[in-house]
N, C-alpha and C positions, 0 to 999 in steps of 0.2 A: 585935586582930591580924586583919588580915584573911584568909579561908581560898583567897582567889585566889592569895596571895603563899606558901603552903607546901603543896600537895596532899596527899590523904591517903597518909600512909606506906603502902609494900606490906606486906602481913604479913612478918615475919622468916621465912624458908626453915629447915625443921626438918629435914629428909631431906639425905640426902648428894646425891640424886636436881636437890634442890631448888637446893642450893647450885653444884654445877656448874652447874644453868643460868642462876643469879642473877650467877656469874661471867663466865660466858660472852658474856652480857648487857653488864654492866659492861664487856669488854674488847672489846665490838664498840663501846660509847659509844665510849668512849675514843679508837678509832682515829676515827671517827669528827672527834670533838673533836678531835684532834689535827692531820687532814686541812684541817679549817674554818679552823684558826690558820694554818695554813702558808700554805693559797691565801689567806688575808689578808693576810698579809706579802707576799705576791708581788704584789697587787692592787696596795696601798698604794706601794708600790717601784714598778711599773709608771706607776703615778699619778704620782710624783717625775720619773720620767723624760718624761713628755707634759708635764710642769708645765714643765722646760726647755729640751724638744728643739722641745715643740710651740708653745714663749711660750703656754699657759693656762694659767689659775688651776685650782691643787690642785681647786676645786668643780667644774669644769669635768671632772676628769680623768676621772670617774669613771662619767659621762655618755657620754664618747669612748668609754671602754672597753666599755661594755654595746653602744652604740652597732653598733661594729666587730664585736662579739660575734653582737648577733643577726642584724646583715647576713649573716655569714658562716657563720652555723649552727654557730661552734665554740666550746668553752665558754670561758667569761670567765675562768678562771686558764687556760688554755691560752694565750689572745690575751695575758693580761698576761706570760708566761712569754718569749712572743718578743716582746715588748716589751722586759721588759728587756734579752736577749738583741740586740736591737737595739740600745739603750744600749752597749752595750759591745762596738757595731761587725759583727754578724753584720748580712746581708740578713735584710729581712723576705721571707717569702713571699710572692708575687706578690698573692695574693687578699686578703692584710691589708694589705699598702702600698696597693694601691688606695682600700680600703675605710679606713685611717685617714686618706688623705686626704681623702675624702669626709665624715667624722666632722668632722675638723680645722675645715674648711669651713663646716661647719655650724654647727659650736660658735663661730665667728668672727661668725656672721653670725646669729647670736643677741644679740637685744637686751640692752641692755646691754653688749655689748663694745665 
């Protein structure tokens, strides 16, 4: 077994001192972990939405999305968030409808398509 694929355990927390902060720990992962899942699900759902508002391929989507992202210096589950929000009819903000057009574009006129 290799020792990249399991690191070495922390010692077990003997103190009550310990264990507070071992849980504390734990429940900062967790939000954490939790946070990572959700703006994926929102990426991914974003992604569906370019894949049939925008005619691109799912591999493509995900490309637009960072794309639009970094043009516009706002974070990429923000940009997918009014994306989907877009899907189901809100305006986009002025600075993302620009800039996803320019994405769209570009991803069009990438070889291959």
């Amino acid at each position: 077994m290799s020792s990249s694929a399991h690191p070495d355990p922390q010692p077990t927390p003997t103190s009550a001192d310990e264990l507070v902060a071992e849980l504390a720990k734990v429940r900062a992962e967790n939000r954490q972990l939790q946070q990572a899942l959700a703006s994926h699900a929102v990426v991914d759902q974003a992604i569906g939405v370019l894949t049939i508002l925008g005619k691109i391929p799912p591999c493509d989507g995900f490309t637009v999305l960072r794309e639009v992202s970094q043009h516009t210096n706002i974070k990429l589950s923000q940009v997918a968030e009014e994306v989907l929000k877009h899907g189901q009819g809100a305006a986009l903000p002025d600075v993302l409808l620009g800039e996803l057009h320019a994405a769209l574009a570009r991803s069009a006129a990438r070889p291959g398509r």
